[in-house]
Backbone and ligand atoms as CSV (ligand in chain L), in Angstrom:
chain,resi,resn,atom,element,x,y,z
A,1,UNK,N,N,0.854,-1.200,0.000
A,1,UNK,CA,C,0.000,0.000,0.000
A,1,UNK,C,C,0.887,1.246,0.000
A,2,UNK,N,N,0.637,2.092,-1.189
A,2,UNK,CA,C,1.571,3.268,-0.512
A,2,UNK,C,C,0.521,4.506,-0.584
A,3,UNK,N,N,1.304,4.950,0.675
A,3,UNK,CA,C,0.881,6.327,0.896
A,3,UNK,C,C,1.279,7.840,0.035
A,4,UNK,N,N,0.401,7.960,-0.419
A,4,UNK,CA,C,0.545,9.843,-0.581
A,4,UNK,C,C,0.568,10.857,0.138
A,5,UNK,N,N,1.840,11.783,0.431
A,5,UNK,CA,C,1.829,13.038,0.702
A,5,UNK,C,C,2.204,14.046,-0.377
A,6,UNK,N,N,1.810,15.091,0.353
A,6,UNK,CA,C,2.377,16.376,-0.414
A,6,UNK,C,C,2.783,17.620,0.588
A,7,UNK,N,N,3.950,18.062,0.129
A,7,UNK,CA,C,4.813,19.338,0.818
A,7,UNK,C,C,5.037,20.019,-0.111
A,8,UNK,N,N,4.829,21.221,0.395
A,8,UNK,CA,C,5.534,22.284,-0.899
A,8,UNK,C,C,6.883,22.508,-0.090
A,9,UNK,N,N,7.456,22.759,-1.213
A,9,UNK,CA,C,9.240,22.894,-0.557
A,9,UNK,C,C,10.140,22.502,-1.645
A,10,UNK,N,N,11.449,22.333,-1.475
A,10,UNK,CA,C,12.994,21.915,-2.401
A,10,UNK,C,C,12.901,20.942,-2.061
A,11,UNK,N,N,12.826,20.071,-3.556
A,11,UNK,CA,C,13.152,18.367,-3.679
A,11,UNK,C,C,14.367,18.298,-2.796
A,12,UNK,N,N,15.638,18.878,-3.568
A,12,UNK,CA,C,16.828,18.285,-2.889
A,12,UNK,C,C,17.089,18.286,-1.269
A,13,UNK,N,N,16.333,19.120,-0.561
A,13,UNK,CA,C,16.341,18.645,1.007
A,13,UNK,C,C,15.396,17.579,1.541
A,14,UNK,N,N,14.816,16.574,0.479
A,14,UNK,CA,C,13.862,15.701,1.049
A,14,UNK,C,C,14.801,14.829,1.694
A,15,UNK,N,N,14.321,14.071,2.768
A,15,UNK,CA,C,14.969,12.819,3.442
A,15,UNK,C,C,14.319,12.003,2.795
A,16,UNK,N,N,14.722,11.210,1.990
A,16,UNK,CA,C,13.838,9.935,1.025
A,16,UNK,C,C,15.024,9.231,0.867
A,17,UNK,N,N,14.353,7.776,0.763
A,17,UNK,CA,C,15.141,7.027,-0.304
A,17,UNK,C,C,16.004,7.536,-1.704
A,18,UNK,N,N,14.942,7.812,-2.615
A,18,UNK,CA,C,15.331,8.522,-3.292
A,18,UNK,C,C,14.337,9.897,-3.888
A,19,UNK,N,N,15.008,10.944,-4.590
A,19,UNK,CA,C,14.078,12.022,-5.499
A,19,UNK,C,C,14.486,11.726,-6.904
A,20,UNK,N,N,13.100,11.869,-7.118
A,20,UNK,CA,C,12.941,12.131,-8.823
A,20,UNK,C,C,13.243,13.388,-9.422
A,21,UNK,N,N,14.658,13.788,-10.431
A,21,UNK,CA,C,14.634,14.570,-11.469
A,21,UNK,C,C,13.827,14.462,-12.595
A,22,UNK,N,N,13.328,15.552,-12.720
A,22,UNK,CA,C,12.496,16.195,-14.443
A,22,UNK,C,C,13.511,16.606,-15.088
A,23,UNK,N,N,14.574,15.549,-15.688
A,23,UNK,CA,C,14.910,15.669,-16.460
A,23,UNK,C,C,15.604,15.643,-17.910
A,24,UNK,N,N,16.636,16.283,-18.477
A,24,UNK,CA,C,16.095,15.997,-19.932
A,24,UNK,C,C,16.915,14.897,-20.856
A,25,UNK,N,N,16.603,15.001,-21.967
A,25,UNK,CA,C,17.253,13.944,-22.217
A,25,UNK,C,C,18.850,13.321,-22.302
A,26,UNK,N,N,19.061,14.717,-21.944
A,26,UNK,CA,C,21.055,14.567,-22.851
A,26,UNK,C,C,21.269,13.902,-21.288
A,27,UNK,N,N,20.741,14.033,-19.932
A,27,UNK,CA,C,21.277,13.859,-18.446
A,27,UNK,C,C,22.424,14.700,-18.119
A,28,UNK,N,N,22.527,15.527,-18.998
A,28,UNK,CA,C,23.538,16.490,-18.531
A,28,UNK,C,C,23.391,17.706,-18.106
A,29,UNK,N,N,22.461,18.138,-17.555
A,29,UNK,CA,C,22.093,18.819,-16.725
A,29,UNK,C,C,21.348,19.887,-17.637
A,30,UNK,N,N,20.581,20.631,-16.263
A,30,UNK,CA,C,19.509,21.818,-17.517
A,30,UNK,C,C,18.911,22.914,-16.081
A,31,UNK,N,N,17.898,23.072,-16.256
A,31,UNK,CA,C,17.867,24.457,-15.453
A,31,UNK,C,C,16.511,23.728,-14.153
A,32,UNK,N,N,15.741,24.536,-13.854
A,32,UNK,CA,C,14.843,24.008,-13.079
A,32,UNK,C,C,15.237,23.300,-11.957
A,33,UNK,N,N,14.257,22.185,-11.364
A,33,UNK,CA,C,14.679,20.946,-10.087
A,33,UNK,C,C,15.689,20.516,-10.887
A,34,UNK,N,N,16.506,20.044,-12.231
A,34,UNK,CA,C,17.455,19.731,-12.704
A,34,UNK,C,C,18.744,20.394,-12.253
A,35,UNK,N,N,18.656,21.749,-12.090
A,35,UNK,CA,C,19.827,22.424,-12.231
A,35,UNK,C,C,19.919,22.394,-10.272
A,36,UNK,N,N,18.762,22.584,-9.614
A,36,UNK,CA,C,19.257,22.658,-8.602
A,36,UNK,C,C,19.719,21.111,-7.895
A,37,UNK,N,N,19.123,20.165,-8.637
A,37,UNK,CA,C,19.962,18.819,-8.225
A,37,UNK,C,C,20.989,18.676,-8.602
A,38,UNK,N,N,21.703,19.230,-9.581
A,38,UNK,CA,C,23.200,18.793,-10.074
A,38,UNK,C,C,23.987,20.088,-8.879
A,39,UNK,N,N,23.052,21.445,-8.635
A,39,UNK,CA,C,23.960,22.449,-7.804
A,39,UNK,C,C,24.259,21.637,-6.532
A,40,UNK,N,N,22.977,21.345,-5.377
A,40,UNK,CA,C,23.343,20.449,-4.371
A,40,UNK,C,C,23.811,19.319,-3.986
A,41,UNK,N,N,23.617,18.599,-5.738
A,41,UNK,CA,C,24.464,17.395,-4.832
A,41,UNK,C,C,25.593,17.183,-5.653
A,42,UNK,N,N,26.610,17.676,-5.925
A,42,UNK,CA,C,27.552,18.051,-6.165
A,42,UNK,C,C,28.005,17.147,-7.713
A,43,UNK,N,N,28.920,17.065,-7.881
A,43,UNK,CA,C,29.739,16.137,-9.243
A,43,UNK,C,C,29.614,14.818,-9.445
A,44,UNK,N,N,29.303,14.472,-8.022
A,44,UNK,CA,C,29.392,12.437,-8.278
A,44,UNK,C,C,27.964,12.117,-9.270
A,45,UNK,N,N,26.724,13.317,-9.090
A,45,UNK,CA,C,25.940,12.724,-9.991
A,45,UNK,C,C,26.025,13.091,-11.617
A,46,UNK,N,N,26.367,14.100,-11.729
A,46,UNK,CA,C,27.049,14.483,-12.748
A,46,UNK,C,C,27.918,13.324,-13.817
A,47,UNK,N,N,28.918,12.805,-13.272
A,47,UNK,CA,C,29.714,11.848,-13.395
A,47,UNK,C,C,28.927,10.652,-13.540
A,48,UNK,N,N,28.112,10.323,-12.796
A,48,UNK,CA,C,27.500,9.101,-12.931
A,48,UNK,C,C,26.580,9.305,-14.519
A,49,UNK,N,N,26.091,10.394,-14.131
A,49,UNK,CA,C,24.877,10.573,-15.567
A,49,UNK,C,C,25.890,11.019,-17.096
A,50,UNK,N,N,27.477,11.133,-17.090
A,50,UNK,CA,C,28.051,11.134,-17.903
A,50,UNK,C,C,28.707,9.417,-18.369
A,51,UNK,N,N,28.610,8.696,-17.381
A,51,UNK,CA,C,28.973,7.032,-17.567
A,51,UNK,C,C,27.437,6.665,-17.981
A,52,UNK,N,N,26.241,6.998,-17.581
A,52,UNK,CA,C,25.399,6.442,-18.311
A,52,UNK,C,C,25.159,6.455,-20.136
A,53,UNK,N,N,25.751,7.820,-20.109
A,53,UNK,CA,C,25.647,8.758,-21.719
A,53,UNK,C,C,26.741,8.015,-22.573
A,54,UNK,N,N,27.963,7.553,-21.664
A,54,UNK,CA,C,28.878,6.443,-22.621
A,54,UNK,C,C,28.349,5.079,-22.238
A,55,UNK,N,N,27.636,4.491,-21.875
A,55,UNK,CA,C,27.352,3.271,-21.843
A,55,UNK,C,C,25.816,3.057,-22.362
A,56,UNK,N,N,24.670,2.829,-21.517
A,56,UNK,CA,C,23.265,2.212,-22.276
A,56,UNK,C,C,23.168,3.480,-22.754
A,57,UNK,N,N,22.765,4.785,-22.618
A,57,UNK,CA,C,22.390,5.974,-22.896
A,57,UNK,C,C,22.936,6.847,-23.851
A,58,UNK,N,N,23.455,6.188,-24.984
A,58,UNK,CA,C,24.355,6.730,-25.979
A,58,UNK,C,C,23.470,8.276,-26.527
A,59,UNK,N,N,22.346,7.867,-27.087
A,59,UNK,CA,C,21.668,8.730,-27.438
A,59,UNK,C,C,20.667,9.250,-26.392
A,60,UNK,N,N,21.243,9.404,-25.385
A,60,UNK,CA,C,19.690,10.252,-24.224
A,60,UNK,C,C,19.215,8.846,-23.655
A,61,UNK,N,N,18.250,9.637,-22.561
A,61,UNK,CA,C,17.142,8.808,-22.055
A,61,UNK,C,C,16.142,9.194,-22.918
A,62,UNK,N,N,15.621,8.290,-23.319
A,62,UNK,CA,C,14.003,8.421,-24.172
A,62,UNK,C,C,13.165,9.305,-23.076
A,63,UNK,N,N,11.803,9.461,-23.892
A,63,UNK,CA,C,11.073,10.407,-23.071
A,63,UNK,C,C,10.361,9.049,-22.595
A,64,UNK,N,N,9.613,9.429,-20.814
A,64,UNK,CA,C,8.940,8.961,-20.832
A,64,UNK,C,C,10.087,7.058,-19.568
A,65,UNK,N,N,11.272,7.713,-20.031
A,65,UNK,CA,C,12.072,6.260,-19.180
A,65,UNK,C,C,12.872,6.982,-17.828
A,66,UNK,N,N,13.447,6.006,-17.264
A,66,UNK,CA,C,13.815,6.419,-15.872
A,66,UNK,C,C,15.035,5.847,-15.888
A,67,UNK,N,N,15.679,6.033,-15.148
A,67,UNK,CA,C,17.424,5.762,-14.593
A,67,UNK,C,C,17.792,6.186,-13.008
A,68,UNK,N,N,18.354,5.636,-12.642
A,68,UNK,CA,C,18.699,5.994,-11.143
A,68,UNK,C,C,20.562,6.239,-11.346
A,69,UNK,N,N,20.330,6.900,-10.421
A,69,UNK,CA,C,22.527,7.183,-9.943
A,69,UNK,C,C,22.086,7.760,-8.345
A,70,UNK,N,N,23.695,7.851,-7.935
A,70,UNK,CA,C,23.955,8.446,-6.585
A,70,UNK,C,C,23.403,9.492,-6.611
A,71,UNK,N,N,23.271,10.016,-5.542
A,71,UNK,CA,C,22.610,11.305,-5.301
A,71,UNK,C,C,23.626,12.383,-4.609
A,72,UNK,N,N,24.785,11.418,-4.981
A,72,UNK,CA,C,26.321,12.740,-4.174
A,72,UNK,C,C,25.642,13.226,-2.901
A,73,UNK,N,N,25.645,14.357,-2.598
A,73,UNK,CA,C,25.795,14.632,-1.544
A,73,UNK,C,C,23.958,15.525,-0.951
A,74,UNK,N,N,23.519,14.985,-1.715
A,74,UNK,CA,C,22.196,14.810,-1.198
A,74,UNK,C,C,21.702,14.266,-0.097
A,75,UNK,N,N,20.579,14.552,0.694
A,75,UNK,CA,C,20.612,13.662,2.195
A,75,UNK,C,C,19.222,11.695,1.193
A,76,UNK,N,N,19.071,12.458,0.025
A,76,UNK,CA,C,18.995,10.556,-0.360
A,76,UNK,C,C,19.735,10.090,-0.395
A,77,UNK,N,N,19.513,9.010,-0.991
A,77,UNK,CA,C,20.421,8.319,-1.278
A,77,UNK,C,C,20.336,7.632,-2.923
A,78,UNK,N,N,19.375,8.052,-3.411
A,78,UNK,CA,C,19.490,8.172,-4.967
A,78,UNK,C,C,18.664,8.886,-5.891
A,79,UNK,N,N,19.092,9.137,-7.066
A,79,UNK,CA,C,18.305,10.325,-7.695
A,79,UNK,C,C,17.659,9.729,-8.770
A,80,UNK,N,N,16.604,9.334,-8.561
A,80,UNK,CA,C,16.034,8.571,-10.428
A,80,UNK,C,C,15.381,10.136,-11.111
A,81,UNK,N,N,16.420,9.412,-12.398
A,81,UNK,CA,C,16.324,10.891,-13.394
A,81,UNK,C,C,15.005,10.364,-14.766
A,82,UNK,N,N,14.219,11.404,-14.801
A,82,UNK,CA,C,13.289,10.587,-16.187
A,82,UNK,C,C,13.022,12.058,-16.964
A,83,UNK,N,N,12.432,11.955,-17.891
A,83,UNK,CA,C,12.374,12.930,-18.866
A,83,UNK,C,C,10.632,12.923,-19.294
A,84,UNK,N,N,10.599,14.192,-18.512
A,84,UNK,CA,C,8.891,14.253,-18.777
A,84,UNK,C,C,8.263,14.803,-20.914
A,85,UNK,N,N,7.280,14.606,-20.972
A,85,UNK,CA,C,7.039,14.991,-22.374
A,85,UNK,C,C,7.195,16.682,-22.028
A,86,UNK,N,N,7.161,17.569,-23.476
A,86,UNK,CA,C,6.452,18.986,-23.588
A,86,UNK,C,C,5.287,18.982,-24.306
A,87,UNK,N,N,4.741,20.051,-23.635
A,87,UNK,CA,C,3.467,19.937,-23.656
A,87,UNK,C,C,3.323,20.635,-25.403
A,88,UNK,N,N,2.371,19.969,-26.543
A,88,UNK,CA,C,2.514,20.885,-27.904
A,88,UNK,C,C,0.756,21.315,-27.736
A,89,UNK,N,N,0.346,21.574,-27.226
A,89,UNK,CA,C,-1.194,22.011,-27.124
A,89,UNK,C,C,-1.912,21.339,-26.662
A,90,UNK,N,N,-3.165,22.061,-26.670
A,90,UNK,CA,C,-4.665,20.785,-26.565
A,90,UNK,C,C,-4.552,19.994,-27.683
A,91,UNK,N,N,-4.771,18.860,-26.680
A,91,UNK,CA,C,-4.580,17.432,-27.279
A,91,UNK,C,C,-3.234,16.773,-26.702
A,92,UNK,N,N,-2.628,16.964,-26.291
A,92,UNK,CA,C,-1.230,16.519,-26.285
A,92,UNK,C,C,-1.423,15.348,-25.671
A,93,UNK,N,N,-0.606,14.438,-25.271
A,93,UNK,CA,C,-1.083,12.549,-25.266
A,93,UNK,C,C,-0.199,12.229,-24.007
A,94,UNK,N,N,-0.854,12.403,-22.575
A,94,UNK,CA,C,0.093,12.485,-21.820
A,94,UNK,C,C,0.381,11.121,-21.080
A,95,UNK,N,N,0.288,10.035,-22.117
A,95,UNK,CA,C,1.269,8.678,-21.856
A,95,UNK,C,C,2.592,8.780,-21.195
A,96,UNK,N,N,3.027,9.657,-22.149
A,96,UNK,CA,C,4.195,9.646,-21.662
A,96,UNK,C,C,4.874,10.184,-20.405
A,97,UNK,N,N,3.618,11.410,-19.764
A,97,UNK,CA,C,4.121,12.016,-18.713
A,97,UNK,C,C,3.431,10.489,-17.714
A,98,UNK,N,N,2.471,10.175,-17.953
A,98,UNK,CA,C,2.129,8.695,-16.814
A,98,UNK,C,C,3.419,8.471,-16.818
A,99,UNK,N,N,3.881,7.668,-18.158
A,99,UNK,CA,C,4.827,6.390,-18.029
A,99,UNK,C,C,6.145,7.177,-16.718
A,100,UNK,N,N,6.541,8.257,-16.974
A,100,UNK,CA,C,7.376,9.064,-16.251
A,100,UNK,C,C,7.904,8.017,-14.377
A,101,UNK,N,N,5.987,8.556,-14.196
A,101,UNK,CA,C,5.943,8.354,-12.620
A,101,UNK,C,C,5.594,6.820,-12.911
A,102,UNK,N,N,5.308,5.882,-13.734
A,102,UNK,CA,C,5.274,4.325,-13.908
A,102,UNK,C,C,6.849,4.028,-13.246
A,103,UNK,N,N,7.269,4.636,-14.455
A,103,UNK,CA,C,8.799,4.210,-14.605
A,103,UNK,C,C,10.179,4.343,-13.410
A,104,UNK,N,N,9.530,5.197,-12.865
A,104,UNK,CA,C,10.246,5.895,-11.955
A,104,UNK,C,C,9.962,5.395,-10.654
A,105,UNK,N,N,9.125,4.615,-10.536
A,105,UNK,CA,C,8.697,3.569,-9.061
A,105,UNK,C,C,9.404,2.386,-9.285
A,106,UNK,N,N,9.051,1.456,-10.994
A,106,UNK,CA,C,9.804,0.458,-11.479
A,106,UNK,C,C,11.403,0.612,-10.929
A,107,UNK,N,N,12.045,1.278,-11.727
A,107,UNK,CA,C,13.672,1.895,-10.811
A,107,UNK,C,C,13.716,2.126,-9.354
A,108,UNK,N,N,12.712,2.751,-8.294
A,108,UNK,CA,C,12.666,3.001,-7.216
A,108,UNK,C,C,12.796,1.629,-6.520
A,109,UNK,N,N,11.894,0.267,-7.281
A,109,UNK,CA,C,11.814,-0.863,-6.944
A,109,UNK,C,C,12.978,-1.655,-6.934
A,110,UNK,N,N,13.467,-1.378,-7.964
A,110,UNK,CA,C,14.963,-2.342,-8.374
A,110,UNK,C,C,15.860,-1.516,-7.403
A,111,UNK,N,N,15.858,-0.385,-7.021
A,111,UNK,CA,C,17.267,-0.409,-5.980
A,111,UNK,C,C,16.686,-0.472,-5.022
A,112,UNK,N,N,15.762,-0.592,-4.611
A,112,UNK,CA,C,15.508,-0.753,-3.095
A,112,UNK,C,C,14.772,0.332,-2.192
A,113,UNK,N,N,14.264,1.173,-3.143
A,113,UNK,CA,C,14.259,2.184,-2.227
A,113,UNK,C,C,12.266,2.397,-1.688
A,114,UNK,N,N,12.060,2.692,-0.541
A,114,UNK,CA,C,10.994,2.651,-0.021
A,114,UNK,C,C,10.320,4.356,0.153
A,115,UNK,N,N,10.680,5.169,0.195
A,115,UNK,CA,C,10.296,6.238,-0.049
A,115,UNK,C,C,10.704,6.996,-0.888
A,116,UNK,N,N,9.823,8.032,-2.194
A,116,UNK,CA,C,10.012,8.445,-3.389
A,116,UNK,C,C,9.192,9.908,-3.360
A,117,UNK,N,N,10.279,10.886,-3.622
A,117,UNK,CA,C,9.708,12.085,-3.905
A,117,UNK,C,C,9.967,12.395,-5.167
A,118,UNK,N,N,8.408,13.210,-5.847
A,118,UNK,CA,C,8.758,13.680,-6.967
A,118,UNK,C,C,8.302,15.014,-7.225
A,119,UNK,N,N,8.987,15.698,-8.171
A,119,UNK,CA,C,8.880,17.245,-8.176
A,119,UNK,C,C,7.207,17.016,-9.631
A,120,UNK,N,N,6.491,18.053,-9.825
A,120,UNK,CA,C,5.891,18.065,-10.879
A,120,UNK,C,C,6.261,18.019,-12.347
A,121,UNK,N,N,6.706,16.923,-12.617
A,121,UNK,CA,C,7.264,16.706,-13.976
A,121,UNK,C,C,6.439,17.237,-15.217
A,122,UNK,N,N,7.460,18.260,-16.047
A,122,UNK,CA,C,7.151,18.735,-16.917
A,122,UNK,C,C,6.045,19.714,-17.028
A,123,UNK,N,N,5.700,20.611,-15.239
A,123,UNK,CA,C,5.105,21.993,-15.789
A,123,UNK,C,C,5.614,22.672,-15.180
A,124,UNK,N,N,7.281,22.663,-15.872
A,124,UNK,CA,C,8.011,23.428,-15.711
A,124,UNK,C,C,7.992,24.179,-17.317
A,125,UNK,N,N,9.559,24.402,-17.795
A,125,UNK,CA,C,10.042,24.554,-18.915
A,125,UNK,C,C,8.960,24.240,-19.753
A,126,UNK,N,N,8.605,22.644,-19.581
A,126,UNK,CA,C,7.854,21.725,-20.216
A,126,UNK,C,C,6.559,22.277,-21.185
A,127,UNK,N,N,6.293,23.242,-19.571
A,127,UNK,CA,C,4.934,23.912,-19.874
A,127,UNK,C,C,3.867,23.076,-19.358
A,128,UNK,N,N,3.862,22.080,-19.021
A,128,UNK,CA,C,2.473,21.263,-19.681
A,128,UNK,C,C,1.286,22.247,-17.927
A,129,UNK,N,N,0.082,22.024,-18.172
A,129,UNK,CA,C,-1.085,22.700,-17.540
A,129,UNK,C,C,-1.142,21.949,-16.252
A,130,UNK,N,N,-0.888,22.404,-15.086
A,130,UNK,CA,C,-0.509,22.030,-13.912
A,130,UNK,C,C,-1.609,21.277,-13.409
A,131,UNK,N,N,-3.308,21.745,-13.640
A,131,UNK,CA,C,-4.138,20.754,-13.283
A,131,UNK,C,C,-4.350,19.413,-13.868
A,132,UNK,N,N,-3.612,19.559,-15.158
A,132,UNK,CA,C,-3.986,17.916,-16.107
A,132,UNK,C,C,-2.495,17.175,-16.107
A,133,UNK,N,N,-1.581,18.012,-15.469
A,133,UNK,CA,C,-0.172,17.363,-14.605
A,133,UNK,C,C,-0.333,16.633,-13.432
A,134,UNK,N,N,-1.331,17.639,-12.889
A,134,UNK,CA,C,-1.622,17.083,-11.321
A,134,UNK,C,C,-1.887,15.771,-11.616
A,135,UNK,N,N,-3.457,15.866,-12.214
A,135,UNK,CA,C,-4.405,14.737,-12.458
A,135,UNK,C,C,-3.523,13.333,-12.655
A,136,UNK,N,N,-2.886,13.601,-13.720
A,136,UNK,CA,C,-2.094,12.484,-14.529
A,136,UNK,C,C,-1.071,11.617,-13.618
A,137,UNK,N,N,-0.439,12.400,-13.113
A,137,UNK,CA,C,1.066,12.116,-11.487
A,137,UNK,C,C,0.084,11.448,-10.823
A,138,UNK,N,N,-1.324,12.034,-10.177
A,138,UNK,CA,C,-1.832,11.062,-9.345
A,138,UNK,C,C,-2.467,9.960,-9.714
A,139,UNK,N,N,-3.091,9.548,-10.766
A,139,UNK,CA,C,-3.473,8.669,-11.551
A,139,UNK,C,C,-2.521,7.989,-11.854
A,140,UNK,N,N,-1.675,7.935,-12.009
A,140,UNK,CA,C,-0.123,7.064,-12.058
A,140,UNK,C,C,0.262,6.422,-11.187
A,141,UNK,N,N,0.248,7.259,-9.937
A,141,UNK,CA,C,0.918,6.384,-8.839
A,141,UNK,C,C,-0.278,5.827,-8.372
A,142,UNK,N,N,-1.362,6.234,-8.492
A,142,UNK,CA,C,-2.259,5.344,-7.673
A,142,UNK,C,C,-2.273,3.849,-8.610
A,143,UNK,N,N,-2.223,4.389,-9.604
A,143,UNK,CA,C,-2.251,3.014,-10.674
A,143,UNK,C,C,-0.935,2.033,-10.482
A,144,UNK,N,N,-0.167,2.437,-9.819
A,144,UNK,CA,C,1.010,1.733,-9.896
A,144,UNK,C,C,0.904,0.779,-9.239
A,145,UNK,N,N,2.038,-0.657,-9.420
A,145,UNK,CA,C,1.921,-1.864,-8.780
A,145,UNK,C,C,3.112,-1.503,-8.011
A,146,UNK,N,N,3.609,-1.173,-6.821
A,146,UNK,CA,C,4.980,-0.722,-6.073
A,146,UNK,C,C,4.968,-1.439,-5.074
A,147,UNK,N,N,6.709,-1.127,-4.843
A,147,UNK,CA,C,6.910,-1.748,-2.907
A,147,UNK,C,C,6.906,-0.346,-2.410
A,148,UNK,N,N,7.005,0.400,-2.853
A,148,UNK,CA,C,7.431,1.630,-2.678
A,148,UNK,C,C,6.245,2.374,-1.515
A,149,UNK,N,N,6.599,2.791,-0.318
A,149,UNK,CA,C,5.465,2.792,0.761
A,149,UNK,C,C,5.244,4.339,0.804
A,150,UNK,N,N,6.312,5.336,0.735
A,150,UNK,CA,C,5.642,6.640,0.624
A,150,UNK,C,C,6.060,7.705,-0.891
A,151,UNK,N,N,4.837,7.920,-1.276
A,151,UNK,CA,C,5.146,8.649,-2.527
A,151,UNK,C,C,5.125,10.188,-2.176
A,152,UNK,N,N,5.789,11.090,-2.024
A,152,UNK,CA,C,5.853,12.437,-1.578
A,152,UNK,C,C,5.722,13.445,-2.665
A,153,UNK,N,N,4.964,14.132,-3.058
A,153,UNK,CA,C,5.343,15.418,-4.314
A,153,UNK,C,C,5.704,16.381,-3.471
A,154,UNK,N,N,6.630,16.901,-4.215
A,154,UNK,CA,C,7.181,18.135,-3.228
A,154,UNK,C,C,6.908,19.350,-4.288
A,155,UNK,N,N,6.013,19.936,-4.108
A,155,UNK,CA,C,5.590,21.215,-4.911
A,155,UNK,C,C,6.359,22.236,-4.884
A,156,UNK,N,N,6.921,22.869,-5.407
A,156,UNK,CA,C,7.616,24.167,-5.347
A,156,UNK,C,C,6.817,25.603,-4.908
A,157,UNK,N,N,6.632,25.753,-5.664
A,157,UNK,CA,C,5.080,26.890,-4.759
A,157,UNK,C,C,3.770,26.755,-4.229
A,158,UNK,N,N,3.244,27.565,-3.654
A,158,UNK,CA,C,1.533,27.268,-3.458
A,158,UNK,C,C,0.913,27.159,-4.503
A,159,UNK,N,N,1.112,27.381,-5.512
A,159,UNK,CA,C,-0.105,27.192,-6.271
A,159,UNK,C,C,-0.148,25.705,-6.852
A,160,UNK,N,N,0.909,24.966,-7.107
A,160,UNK,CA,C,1.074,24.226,-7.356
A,160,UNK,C,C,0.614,23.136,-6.167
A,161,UNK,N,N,0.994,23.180,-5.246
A,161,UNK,CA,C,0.620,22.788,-4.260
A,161,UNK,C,C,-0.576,22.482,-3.731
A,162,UNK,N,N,-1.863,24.064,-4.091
A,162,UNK,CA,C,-2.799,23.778,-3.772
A,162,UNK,C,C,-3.229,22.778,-5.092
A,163,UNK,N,N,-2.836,22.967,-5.770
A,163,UNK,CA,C,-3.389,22.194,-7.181
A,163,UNK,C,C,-3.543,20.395,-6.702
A,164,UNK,N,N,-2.113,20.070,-6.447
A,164,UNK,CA,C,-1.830,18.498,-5.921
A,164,UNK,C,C,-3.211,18.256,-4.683
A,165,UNK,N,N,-2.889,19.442,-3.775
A,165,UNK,CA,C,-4.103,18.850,-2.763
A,165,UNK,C,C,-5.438,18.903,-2.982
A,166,UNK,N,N,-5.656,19.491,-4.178
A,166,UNK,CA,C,-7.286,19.666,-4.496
A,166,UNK,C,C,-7.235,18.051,-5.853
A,167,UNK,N,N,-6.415,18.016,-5.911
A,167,UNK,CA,C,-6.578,16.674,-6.872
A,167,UNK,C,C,-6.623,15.372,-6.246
A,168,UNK,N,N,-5.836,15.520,-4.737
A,168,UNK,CA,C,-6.058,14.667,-3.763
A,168,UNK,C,C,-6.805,14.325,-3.106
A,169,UNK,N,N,-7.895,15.192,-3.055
A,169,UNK,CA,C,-9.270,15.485,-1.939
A,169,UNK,C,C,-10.160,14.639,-2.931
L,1,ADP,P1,P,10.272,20.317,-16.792
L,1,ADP,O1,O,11.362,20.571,-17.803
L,1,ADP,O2,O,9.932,18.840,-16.643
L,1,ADP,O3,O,9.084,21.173,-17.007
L,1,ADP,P2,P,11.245,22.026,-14.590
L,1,ADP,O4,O,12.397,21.757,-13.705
L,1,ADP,O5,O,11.333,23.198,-15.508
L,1,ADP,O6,O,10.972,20.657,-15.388
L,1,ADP,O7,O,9.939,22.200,-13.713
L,1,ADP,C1,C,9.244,21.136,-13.093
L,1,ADP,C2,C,8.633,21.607,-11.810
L,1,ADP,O8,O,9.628,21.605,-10.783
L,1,ADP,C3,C,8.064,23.026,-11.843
L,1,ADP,O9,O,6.779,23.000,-11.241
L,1,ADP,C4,C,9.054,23.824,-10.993
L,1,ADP,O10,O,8.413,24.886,-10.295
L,1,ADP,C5,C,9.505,22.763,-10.015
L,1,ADP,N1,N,10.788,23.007,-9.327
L,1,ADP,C6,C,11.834,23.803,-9.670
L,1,ADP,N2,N,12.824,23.708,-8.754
L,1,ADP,C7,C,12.399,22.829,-7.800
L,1,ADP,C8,C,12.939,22.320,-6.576
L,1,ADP,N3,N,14.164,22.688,-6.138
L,1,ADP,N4,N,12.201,21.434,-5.851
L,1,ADP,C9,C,10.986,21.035,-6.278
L,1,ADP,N5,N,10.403,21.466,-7.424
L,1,ADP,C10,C,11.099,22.364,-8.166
């Protein structure tokens, strides 16, 4: 059974197992919860997400897949990185933002980890419409088959925030 919370606040000070990056495909860093996870937790993840880019990840992470590395000097202990869609208008097909938070429990599962925070993937930069973001993130994890016991979104502002808890109610 896992539980849902929500905090508004900075991913990178969560105490979790691990946090989820939104981000992009090259894994080499970008601006947003991206940029401030590569600022706080220093080079080792950096490094790690540059051995992924010479090994399975030649060409990127696909949209829509997940990967885990160290979380350097983060108080997790690992960072699963996935790459949310952008949003191209009404209509846009947000499989891929599901598969995101699918994918990203799947990885949470294989290393072990029992608590998972994730930032709002892709209404950032992304753009995509924060209430049919909300919707979708929670419809995901509730749909999910996990060991994974607490799922945390950590909202960055109130508005966002109130958004997650009115989608929660
Ligand atoms: P994307 O490219 O997937 O849109 P962004 O990083 O631009 O990713 O934005 C995703 C969400 O993360 C936005 O709602 C943004 O406000 C939020 N965000 C930015 N920095 C942080 C942070 N340190 N902790 C949690 N959420 C953050």
């Amino acid at each position: 059974m896992t539980t849902i919370t929500l905090v508004q606040g900075d991913i990178t000070e969560q105490r979790v197992d691990a946090i989820v990056n939104a981000a992009n495909s090259s894994l080499l860093g970008g601006g947003g919860v991206d940029g401030a996870i590569h600022r706080r937790g220093g080079p080792a993840i950096l490094n790690a997400c540059r051995d992924l880019r010479a090994s399975h990840y030649g060409a990127g992470l696909p949209t829509g897949e997940a990967v885990a590395t160290t979380a350097g000097d983060l108080p997790a202990e690992w960072v699963i990185h996935t790459v949310g869609p952008v949003w191209q208008g009404p209509g846009s097909d947000p499989t891929l933002l599901a598969s995101c938070y699918r994918e990203s429990l799947r990885v949470a599962d294989e290393v072990g980890a029992r608590s998972v925070a994730f930032p709002a993937i892709s209404t950032g930069v992304y753009r995509w419409p924060v209430e049919e973001a909300a919707r979708v993130a929670v419809e995901a994890v509730r749909a999910a088959e996990t060991g994974v016991e607490e799922v945390r979104f950590v909202l960055f502002d109130e508005r966002m925030f109130w958004v997650f808890t009115a989608e929660l109610s």
